[in-house]
N, C-alpha and C positions, 0 to 999 in steps of 0.2 A: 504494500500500500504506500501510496506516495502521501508524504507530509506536505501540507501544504506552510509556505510563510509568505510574511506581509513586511512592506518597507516599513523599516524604524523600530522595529521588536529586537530583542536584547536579545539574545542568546548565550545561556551558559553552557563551555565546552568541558568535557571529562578532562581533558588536562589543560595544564596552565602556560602561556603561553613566557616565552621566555625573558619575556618584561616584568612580567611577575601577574601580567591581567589574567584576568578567564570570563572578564565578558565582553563580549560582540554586538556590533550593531548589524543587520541586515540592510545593505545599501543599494546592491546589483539583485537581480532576479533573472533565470532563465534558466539553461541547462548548467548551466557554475553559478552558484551563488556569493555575490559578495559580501565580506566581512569586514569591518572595519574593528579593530584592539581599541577599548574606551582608555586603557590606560596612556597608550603611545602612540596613538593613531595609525597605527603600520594595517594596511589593507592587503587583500588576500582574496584570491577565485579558489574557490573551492567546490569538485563536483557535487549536487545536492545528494549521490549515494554516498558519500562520504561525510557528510555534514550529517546526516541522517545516523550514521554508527555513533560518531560524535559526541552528539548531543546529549547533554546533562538535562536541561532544561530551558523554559522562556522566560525567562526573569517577568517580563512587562509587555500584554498584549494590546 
């Protein structure tokens, strides 16, 4: 089943990224989903099957 998301929803990932963040903004949509790091702004495509293993949680919908 395909998860659906929405621009501007937060997303928490299972690991931390190496700024020290672990939440996401959703800023790109399509077959790669965009991610922006709220701590350091460093953005990132990432495929939605892999964002989908990922995922911890949506902090804010």
């Amino acid at each position: 089943m395909v998860r659906q998301y929405e621009l501007g929803w937060v997303v928490r990932l299972r690991k931390q990224h190496p700024c020290g963040g672990t939440d996401w903004e959703v800023v790109r949509l399509g077959a790669d989903i965009g991610l922006r790091c709220l701590t350091c702004e460093r953005r990132l495509l990432m495929p939605r099957s892999t964002l989908d293993k990922r995922l911890k949680t949506v902090v804010n919908v």
